[in-house]
Backbone as JSON Lines, residues from 0, in Angstrom:
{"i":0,"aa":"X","n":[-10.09,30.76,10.79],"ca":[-10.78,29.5,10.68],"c":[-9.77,28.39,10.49]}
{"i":1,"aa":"X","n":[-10.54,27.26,11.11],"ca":[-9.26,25.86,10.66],"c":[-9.45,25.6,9.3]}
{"i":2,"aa":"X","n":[-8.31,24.53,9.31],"ca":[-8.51,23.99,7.67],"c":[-9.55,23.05,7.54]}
{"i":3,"aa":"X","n":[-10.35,22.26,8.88],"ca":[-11.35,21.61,8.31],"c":[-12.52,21.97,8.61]}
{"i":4,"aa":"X","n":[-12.53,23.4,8.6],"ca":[-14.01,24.09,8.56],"c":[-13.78,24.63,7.48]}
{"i":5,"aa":"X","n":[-12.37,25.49,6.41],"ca":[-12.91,25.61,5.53],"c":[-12.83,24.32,4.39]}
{"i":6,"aa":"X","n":[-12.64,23.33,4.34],"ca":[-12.65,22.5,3.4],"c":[-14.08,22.19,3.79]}
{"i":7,"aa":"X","n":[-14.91,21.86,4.75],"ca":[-16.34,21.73,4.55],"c":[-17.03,22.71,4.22]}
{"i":8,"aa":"X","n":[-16.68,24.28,4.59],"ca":[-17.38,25.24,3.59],"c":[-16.93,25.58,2.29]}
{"i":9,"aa":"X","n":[-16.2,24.94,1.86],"ca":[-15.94,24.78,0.18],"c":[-16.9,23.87,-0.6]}
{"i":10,"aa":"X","n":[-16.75,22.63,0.14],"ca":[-17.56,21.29,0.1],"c":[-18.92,22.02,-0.26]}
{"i":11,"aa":"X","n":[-19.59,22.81,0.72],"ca":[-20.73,22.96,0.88],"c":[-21.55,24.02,-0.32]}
{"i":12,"aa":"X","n":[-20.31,25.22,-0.53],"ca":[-20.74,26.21,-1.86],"c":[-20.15,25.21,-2.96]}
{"i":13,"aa":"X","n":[-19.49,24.34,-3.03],"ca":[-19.67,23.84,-4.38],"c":[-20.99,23.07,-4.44]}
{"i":14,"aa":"X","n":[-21.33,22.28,-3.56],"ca":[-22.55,21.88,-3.95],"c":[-24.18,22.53,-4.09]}
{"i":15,"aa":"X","n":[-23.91,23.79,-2.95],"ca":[-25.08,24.79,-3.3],"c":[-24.97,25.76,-4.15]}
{"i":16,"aa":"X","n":[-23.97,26.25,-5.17],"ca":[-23.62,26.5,-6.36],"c":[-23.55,25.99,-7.54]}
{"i":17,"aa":"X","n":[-23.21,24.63,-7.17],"ca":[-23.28,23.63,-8.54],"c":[-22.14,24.58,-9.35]}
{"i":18,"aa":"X","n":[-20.41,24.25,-8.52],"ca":[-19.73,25.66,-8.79],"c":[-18.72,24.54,-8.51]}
{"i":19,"aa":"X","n":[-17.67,23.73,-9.5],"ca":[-16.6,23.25,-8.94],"c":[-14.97,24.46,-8.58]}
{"i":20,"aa":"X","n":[-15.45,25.16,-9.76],"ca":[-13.91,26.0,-9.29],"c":[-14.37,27.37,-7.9]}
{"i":21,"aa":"X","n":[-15.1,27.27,-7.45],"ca":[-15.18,27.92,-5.86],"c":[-14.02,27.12,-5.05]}
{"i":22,"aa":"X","n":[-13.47,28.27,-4.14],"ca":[-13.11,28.02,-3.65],"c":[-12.91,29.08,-2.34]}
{"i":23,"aa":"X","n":[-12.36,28.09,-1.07],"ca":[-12.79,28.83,0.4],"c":[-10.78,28.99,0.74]}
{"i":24,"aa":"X","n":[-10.07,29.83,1.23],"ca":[-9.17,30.59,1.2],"c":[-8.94,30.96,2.81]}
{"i":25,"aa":"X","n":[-7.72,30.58,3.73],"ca":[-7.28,31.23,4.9],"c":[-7.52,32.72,4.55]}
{"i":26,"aa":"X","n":[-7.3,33.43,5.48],"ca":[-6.9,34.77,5.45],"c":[-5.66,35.1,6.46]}
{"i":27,"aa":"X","n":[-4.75,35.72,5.69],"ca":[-3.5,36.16,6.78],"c":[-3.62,36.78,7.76]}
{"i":28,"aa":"X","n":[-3.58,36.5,8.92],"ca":[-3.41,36.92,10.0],"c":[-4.81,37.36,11.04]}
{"i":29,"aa":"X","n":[-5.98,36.57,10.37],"ca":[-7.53,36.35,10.63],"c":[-8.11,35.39,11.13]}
{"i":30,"aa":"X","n":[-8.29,34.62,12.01],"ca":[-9.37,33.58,12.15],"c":[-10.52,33.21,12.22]}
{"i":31,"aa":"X","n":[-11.05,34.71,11.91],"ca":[-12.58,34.52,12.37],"c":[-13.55,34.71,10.77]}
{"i":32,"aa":"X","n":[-12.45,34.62,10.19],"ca":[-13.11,34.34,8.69],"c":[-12.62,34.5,7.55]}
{"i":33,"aa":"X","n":[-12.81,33.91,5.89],"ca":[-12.07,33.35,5.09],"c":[-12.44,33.66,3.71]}
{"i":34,"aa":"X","n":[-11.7,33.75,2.89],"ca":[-12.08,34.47,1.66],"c":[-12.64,33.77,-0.15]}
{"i":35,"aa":"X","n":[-13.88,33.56,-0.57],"ca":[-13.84,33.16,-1.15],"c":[-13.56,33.63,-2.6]}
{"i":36,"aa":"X","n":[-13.3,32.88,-3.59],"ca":[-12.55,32.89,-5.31],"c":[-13.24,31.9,-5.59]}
{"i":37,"aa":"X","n":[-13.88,32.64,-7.11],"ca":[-13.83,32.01,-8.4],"c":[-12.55,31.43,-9.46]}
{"i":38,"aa":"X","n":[-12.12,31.27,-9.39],"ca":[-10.91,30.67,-10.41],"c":[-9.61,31.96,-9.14]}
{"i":39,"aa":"X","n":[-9.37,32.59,-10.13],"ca":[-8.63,33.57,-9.52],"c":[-9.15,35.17,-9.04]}
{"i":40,"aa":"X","n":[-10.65,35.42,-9.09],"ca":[-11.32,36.03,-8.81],"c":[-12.17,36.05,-7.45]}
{"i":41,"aa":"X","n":[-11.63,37.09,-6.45],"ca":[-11.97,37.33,-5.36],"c":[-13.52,37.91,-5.59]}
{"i":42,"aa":"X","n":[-14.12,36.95,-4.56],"ca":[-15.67,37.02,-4.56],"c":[-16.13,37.65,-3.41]}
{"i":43,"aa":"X","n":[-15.89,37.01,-2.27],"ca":[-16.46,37.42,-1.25],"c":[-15.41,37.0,0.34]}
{"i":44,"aa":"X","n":[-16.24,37.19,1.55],"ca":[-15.57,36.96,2.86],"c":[-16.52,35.55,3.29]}
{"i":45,"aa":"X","n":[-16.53,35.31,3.93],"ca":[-17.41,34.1,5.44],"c":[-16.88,34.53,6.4]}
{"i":46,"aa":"X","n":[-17.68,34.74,7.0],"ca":[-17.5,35.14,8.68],"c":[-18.0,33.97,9.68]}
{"i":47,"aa":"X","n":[-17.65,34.06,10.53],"ca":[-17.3,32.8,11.28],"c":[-18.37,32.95,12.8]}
{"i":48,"aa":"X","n":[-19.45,32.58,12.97],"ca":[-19.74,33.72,13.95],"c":[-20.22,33.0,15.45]}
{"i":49,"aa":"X","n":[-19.85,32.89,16.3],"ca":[-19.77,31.6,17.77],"c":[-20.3,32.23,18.85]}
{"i":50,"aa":"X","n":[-20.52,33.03,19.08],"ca":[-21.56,33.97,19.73],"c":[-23.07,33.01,20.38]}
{"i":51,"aa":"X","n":[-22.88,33.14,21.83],"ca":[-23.92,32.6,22.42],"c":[-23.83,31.09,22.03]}
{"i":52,"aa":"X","n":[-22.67,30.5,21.79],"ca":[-22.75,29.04,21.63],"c":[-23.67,28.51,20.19]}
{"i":53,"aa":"X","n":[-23.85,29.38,19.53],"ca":[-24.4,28.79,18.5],"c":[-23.71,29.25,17.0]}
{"i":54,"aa":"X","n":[-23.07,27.93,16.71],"ca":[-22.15,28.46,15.57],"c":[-22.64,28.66,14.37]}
{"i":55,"aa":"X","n":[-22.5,29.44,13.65],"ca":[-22.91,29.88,11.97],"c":[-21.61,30.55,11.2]}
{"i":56,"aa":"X","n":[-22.11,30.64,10.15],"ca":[-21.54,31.33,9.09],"c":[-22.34,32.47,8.14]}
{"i":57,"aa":"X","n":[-22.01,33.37,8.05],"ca":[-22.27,34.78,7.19],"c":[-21.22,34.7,6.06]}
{"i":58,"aa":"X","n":[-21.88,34.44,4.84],"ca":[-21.35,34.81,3.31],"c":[-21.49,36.09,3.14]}
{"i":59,"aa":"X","n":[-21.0,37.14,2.58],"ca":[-21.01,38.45,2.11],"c":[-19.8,38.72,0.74]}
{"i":60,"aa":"X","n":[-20.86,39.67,0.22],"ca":[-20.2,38.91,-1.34],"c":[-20.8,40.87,-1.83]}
{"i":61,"aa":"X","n":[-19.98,41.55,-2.14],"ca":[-20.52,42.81,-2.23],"c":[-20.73,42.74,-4.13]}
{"i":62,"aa":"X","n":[-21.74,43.43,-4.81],"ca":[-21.88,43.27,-6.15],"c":[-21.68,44.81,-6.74]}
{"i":63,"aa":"X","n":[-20.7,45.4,-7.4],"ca":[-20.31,46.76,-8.09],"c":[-21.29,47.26,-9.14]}
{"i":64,"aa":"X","n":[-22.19,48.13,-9.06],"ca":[-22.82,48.52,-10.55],"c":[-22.18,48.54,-11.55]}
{"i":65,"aa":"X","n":[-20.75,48.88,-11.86],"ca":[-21.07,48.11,-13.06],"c":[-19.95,46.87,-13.48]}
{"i":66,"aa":"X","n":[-20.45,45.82,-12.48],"ca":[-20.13,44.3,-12.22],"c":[-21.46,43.83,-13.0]}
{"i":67,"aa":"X","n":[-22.51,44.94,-12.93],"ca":[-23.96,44.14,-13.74],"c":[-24.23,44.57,-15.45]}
{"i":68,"aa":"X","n":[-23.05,45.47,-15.55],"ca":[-23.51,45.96,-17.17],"c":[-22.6,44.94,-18.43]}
C-alpha cells in the first residue's frame, strides 16, 4: 500500500475507534496490505482488495482464547 492510503486508513480507525494511539504500518516487502498496532502491540492486517475495479479494504484482527480471560 502507499503512504497516502495508509495515513487515510489510520485517519479513518482512529476515528471509528475513538482510538488515538492506532496505528496503520507498511509491511516489508508487501503491497497489498498493512499492519495494524496498538501502542506497540500488533493487532491485526488490512488487505487491500482492487478486484473488478472496485476498491475496498478487509480488516482482520484474529482474537486468542485466552486474549479474553
Amino acid at each position: 500500500m502507499k503512504r497516502d492510503e495508509i495515513i487515510k486508513l489510520e485517519a479513518y480507525l482512529k476515528k471509528t475507534f475513538q482510538l488515538q494511539t492506532i496505528e496503520v504500518r507498511q509491511r516489508p516487502h508487501k503491497d497489498d496490505s498493512a499492519e495494524v498496532y496498538i501502542g506497540d502491540e500488533f493487532i491485526g492486517i488490512i488487505f487491500r482488495d482492487d478486484e473488478d475495479d472496485d476498491l475496498s479494504y478487509q480488516f482482520q484482527m484474529a482474537i486468542l482464547d485466552y486474549d479474553l480471560q
